[in-house]
C-alpha positions as CSV (number, residue, x, y, z in Angstrom):
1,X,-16.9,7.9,-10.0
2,X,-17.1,4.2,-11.6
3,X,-20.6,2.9,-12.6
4,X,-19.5,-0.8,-12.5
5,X,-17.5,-3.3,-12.2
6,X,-15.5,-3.7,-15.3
7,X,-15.0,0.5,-14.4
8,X,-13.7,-0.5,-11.1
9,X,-11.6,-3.1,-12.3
10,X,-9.9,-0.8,-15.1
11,X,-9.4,2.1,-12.0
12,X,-7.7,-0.7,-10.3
13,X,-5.3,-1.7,-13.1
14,X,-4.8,1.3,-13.5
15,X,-3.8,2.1,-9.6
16,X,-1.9,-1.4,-9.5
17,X,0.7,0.2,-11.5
18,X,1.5,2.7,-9.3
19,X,1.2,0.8,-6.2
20,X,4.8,1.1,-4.5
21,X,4.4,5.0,-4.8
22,X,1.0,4.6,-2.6
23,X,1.8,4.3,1.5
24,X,-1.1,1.7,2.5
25,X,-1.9,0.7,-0.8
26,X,-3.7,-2.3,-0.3
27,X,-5.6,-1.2,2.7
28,X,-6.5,1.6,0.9
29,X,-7.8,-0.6,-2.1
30,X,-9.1,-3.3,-0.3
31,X,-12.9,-1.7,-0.2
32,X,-12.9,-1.6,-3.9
33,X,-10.9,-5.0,-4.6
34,X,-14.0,-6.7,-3.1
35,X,-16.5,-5.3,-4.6
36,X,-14.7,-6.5,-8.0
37,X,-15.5,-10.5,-6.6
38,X,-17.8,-12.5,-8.9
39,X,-20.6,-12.6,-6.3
40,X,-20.7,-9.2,-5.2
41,X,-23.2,-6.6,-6.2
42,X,-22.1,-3.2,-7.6
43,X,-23.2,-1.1,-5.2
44,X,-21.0,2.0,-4.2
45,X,-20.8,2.4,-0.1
46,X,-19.3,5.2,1.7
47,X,-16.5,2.5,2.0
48,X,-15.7,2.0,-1.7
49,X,-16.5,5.8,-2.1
50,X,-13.8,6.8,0.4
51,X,-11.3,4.2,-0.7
52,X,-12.2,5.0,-4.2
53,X,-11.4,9.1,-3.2
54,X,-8.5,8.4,-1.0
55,X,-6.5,6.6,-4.1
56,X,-7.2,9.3,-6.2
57,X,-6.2,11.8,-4.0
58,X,-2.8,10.0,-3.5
59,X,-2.0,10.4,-7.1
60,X,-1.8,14.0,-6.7
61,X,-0.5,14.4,-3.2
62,X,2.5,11.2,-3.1
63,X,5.2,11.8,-1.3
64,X,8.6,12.8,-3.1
65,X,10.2,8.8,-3.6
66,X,14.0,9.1,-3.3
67,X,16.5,7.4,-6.4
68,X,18.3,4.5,-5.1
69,X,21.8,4.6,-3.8
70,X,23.6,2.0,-2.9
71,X,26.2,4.0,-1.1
72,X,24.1,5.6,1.5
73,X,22.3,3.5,4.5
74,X,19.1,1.9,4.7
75,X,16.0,2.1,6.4
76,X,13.2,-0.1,6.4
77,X,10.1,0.6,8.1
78,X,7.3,-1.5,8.8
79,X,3.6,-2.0,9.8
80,X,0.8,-4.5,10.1
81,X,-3.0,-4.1,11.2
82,X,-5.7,-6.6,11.0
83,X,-6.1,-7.2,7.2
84,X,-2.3,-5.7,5.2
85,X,0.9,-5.6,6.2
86,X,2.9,-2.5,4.4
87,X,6.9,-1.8,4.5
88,X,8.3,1.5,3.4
89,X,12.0,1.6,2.2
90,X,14.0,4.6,3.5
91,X,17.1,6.1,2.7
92,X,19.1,8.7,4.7
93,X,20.8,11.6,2.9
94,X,22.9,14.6,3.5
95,X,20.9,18.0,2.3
96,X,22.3,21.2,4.3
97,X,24.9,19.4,6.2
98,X,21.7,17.6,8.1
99,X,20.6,14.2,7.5
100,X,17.2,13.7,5.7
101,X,15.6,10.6,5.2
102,X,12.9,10.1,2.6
103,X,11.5,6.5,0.9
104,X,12.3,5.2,-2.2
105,X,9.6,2.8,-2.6
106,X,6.6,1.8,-0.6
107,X,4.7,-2.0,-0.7
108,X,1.9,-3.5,0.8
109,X,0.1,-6.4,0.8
110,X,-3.3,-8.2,2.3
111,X,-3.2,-10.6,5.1
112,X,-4.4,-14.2,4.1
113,X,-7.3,-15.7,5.5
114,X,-4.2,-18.8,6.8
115,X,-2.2,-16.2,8.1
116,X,-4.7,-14.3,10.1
117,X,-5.0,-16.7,12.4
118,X,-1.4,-16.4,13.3
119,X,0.3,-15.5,16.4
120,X,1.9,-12.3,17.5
121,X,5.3,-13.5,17.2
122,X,4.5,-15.5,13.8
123,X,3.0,-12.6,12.3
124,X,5.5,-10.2,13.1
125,X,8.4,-12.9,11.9
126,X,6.2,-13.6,8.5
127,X,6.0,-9.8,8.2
128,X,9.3,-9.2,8.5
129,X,10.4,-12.3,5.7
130,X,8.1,-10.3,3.5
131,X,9.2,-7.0,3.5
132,X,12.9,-8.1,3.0
């Protein structure tokens, strides 16, 4: 578990790297990013602690990312709730003679302070802009 900051910041680093393998990512994160702001106080919450726990875990339990191939179709899924928007690439393959679709690459993002005062329509447009 980090003790401070400069520990959290290297975990995150760290985690950054990995990022399009993580579904969620910067929700997940978001707890910990934060508590890494020049004002903040260390102080580990249940918050941080689960967000902190969850990333880990998803080091060890991400899902099977496909290789890209151009020849097969595309997929793109995507989601948005109050503070990220996240997109999930998909492909769709033949195993068994059934098709299988799996992703290839996830990202995610958090909302703006701008952009959260943005319509329904707007935000689903902006969201969509993004993940292509």
């Amino acid at each position: 578990m980090p003790q401070n900051k400069k520990e959290i910041q290297s975990f995150l680093g760290f985690a950054g790297y990995y990022r399009q393998h993580i579904k969620d990512f910067s929700s997940i994160e978001r707890p910990l990013y934060k508590l890494c702001d020049k004002d903040t106080v260390f102080e580990m919450t249940v918050d941080r602690v689960k967000s902190f726990e969850s990333l880990r875990q998803a080091f060890t339990t991400a899902p099977f990312l496909r290789i890209l191939d151009f020849k097969l179709p595309f997929k793109l899924h995507i989601a948005a709730s109050g503070d990220g928007l996240g997109a999930a690439l998909h492909q769709v393959w033949i195993m068994n003679d059934k098709p299988v679709e799996g992703p290839i690459c996830f990202i995610s993002r958090q909302i703006k302070p701008t952009e959260a005062r943005y319509g329904a329509s707007q935000m689903e447009f902006l969201f969509l802009v993004w993940a292509i």
